[in-house]
C-alpha positions in Angstrom: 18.3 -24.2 19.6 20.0 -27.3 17.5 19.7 -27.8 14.5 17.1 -31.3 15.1 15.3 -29.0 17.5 14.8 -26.4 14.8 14.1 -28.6 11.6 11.2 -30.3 14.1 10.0 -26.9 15.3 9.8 -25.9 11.7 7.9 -28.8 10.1 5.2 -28.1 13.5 5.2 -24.3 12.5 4.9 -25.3 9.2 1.7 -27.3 9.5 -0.2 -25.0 11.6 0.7 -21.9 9.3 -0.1 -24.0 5.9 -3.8 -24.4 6.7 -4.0 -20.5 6.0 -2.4 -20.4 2.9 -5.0 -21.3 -0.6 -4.0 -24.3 -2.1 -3.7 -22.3 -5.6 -1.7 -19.2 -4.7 -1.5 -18.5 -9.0 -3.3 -15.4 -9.3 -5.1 -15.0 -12.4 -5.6 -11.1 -13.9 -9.2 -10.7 -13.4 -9.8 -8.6 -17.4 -12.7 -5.6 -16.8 -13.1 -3.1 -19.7 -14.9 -0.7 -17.2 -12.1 -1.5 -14.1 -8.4 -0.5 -14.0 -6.7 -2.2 -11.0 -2.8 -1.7 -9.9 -0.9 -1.3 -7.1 1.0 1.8 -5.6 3.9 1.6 -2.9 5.4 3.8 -1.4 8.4 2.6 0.8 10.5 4.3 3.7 12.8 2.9 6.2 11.9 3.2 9.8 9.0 5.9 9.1 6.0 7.4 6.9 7.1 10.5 5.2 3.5 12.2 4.4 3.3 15.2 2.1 4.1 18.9 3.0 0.0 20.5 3.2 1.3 23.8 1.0 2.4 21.0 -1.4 -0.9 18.7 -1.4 -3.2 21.8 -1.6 -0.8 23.6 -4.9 -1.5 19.5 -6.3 -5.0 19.4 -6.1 -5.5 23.4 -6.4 -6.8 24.0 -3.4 -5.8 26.9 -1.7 -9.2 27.3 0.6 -11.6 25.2 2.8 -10.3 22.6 5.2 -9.0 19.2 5.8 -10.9 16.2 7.1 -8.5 13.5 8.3 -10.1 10.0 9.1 -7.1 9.0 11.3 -8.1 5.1 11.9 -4.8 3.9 14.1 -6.3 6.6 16.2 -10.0 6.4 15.7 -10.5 10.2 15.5 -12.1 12.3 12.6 -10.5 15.7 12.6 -11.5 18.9 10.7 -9.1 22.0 10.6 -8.4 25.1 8.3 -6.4 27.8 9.8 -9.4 29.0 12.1 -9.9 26.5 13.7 -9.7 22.8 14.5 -12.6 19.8 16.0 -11.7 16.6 16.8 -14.5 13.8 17.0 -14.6 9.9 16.9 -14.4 8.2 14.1 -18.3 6.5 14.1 -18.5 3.3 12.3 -21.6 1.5 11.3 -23.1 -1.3 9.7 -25.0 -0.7 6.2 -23.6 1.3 3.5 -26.0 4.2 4.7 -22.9 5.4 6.7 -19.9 7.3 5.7 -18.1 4.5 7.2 -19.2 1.2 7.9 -18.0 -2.8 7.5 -18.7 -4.1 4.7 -19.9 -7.7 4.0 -16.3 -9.3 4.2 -15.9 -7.1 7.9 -13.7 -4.9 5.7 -14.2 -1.2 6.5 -15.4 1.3 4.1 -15.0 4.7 3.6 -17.5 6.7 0.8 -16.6 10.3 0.5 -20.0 11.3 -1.0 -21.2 10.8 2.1 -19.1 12.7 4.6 -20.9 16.1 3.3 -17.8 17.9 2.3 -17.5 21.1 0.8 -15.9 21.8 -2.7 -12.8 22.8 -1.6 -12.1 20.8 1.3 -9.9 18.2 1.1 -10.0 14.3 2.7 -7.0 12.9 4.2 -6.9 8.9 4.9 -4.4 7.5 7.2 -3.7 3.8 8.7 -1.9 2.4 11.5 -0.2 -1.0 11.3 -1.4 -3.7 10.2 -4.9 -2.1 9.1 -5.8 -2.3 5.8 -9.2 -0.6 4.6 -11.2 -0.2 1.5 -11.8 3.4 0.4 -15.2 4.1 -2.1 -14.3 7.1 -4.4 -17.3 9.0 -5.8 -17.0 7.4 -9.7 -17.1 4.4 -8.6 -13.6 3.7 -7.9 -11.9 1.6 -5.4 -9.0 1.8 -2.7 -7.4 -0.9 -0.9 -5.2 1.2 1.6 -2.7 -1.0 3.1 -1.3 -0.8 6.3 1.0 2.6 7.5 -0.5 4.6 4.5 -1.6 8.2 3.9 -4.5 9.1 0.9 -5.2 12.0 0.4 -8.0 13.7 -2.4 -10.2 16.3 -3.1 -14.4 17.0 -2.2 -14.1 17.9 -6.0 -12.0 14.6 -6.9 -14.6 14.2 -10.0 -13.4 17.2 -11.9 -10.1 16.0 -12.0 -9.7 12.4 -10.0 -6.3 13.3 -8.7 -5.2 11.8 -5.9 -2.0 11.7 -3.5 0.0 8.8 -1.8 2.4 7.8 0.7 2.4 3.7 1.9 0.8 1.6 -0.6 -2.3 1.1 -2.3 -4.3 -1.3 -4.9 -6.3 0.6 -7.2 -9.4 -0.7 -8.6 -10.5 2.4 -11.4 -13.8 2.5 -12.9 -13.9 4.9 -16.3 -15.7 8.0 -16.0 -16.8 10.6 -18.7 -17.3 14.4 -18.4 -19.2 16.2 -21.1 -18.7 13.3 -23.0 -14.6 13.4 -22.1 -12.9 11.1 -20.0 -11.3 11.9 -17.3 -7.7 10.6 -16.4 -6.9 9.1 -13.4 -3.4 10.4 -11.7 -1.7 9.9 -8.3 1.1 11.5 -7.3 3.7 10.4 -4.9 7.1 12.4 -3.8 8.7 11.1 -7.2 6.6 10.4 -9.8 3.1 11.8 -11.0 1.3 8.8 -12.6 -1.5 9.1 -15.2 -3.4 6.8 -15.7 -4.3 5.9 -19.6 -6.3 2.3 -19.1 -4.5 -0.2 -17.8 -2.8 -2.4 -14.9 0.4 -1.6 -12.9 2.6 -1.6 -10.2 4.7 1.6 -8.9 6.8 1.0 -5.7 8.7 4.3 -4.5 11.8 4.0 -2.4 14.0 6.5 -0.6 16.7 6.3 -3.6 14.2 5.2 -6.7 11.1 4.9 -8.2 10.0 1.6 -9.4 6.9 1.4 -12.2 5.9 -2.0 -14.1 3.0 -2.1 -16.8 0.8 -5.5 -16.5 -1.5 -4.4 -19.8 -2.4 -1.2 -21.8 -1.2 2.1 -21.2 0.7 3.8 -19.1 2.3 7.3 -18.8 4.9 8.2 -16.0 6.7 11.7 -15.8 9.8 11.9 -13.6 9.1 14.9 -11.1 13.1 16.1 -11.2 13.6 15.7 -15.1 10.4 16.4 -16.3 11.0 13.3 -18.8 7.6 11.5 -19.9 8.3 7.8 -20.2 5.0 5.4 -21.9 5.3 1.8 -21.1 4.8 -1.2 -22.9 3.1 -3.9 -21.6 5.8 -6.3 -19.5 8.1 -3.4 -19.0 9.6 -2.2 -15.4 10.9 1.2 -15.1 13.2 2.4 -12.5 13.7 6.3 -12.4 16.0 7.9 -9.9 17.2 11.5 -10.4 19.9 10.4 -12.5 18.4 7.9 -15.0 15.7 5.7 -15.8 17.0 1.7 -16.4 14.4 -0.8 -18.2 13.6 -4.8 -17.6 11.1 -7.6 -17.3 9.4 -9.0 -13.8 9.0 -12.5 -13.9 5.9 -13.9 -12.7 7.1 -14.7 -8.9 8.2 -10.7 -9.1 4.7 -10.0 -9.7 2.6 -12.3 -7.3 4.6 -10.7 -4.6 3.4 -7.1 -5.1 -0.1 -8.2 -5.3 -0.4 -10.7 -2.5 -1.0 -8.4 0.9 -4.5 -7.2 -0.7 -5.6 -11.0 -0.3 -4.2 -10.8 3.1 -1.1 -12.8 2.2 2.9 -11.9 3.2 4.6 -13.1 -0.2 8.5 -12.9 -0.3 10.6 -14.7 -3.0 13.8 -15.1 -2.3 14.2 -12.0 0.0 16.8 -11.2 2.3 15.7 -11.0 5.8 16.2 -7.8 6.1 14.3 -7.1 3.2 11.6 -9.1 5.0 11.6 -7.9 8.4 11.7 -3.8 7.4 8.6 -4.8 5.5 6.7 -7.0 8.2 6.9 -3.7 10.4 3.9 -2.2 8.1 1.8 -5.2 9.8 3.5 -5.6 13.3 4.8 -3.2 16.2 8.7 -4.6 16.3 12.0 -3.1 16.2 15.3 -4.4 15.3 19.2 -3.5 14.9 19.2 -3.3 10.8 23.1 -3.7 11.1 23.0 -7.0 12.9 21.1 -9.0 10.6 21.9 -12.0 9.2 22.9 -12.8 5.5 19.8 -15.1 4.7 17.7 -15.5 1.7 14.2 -17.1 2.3 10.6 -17.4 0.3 8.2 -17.2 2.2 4.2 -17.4 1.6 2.1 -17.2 4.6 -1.2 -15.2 5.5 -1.0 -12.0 7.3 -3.3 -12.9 10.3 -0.8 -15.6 11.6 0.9 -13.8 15.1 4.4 -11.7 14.5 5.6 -15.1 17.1 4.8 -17.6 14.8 6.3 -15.6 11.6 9.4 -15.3 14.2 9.7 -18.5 15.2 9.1 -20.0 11.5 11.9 -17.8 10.4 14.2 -19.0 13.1 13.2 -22.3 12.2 14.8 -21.7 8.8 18.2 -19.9 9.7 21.4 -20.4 10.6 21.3 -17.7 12.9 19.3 -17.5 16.6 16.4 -15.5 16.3 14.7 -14.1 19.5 11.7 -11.4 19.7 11.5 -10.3 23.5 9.1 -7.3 24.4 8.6 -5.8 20.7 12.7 -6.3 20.2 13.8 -8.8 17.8 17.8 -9.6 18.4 19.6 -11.8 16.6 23.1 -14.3 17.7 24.9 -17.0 15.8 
C-alpha cells in the first residue's frame, strides 16, 4: 500500500474508531476513605505462568480441603482434592441471588459467599482472552480480573484477606475490622508480596522485574529473594529485580496507561510495537515473529471492543512498514 493510500485509509480508520473513545480521556482519582483501588499486573511473554498448588496452599495455609476453579474461557466449574475430581458448567444467572450472574453493566460477577465453600477450600479464578470479569470478595471488596489472569484466595479470605495473582487486576479494597483490628490486605505474586497499608497503586511484574508505583498513602513492598521491606512515598515507582531496587517518578501519561483497560480502553504512549502487539494478545487470539518487528513508536488510545482488523489496519496505516494479519498470523515486510 502507498503511502496516499495509507494516510487516506488511516484518516477513514481513524473516524470510525474515534466515535468509541470519551471525549475527556483525563481520569480523575475517585478519593474513598472506606475504598482502596490499584492495579496489579502480572506480565509474561507468550504464556501465563500460574502458581505451583504446594506453593498457593503453604501461602494461604491451607494444607486440606479442595480447590474450586471457575475456569470462564472454558465455562467449567471444577472441584478436586486428591480424592477426587467433578467437573460441571459454569451456571450464570441474572440477579445477584446467584453465585455468578451479570451485573447491571452485562459485566459478570463472581460472590464467593455464595458458592457454599468450606473453610479450607480454596477458589481459583481464571480468564481467557479478552474477558474481563468483576470478582465480589466477602468484605466487600472488589476485583476487576483482566483478560488471561489467574486469582486465587481462600473460603477463609476474612481471617486474613490474602490473596494470589498472575495477569492483572484492579483492586477496589473496602476496610474491614476484626475484634476491633484491621485487617491488611496482601497479594502475592511470583516476586513480590504486597501489603496493603491504605492506599492506591500500581504493581506490574515482568519476567526480569518487578515494577510498584504509590498514587497516595501507604504502601509496604518486601522483595521475595532479599527479604528487603521497601515503604513508598506517594509519587514514587519502585523497580526490584533480584539484584537491586532503582527509584523514579511516572508522569501522568505513565499512569493513564496502566489504568485505562478497566474502562475498556487500549492506552499506549509512545510504545514500541512490539510492546504493543505482545500486550494486545491478552485481548486477541494472534501470533507473530517477535524478531521481525519493526522499529516504530506509536500512542495509541482506542477502546478495546473495536475488531483485532481494525487495530491492524490502523497500525499499518501509521507505519512505515507493511502490516498483514492472515488467519490469526500477523507478518510484517517493508
Amino acid at each position: 500500500m502507498d503511502e496516499k493510500s495509507k494516510g487516506d485509509l488511516g484518516i477513514e480508520i481513524h473516524d470510525r474508531l474515534i466515535h468509541s473513545i470519551k471525549k475527556d480521556r483525563r481520569r480523575k482519582i475517585k478519593r474513598n476513605l472506606s475504598t482502596v483501588s490499584f492495579i496489579l499486573v502480572f506480565a509474561i511473554v507468550g504464556c501465563l505462568v500460574f502458581f505451583k498448588q504446594d506453593h498457593i496452599r503453604d501461602f494461604f495455609k491451607r494444607n486440606e480441603g479442595k480447590e474450586v476453579t471457575a475456569d470462564f474461557l472454558a465455562g467449567t466449574l471444577t472441584e478436586q482434592n486428591n480424592s477426587f475430581s467433578k467437573t460441571e458448567p459454569l451456571s450464570v444467572g441474572n440477579d445477584e441471588s446467584k453465585a455468578i450472574f451479570l451485573d447491571k453493566d452485562k459485566k459478570m460477577v463472581l460472590n464467593i459467599s455464595r458458592l457454599g465453600l468450606g473453610e479450607d477450600d480454596i477458589l481459583n479464578i481464571k480468564t481467557g482472552i479478552g474477558e474481563v470479569y468483576k470478582v465480589e470478595l466477602p468484605d466487600g471488596s472488589i476485583v476487576h480480573l483482566n483478560a488471561n489472569s489467574n486469582l486465587h484466595y481462600a473460603a477463609s479470605y476474612l481471617k486474613d484477606r490474602k490473596l494470589t495473582l498472575a495477569g492483572e487486576a484492579y483492586f477496589e479494597v473496602k476496610s474491614f475490622k476484626k475484634d476491633n483490628k484491621k485487617v491488611p490486605f496482601e497479594v502475592k505474586t511470583e516476586q513480590q508480596t504486597i501489603q496493603v497499608l491504605g492506599t492506591s497503586f500500581n504493581v506490574k511484574t515482568t519476567s526480569s522485574y518487578d515494577e510498584t508505583f504509590l498514587y497516595e498513602g501507604s504502601l509496604n513492598v518486601k522483595a521475595v529473594h532479599t527479604g528487603e521491606n521497601n515503604k513508598l512515598k506517594p509519587g514514587n515507582l519502585i523497580r526490584v529485580n533480584s539484584n537491586q531496587a532503582l527509584m523514579k517518578s511516572l508522569d501522568e501519561g505513565e499512569i493513564e496507561e496502566y489504568l485505562a483497560w478497566k474502562d475498556g480502553f487500549l492506552y499506549y504512549d509512545n510504545r514500541s510495537l512490539r510492546f504493543i502487539l505482545e500486550d494486545l494478545q491478552k485481548y486477541y487470539d494472534f501470533k507473530f515473529d517477535r524478531n521481525s518487528v519493526p522499529v516504530e513508536n506509536f500512542t495509541i488510545y482506542l477502546a478495546r471492543e473495536n475488531k483485532l482488523e481494525e487495530l491492524i489496519l490502523l497500525l499499518d496505516a501509521s507505519s512505515h512498514s507493511i502490516l498483514q494479519l492472515n488467519d490469526k498470523v500477523l507478518t510484517f515486510r517493508k
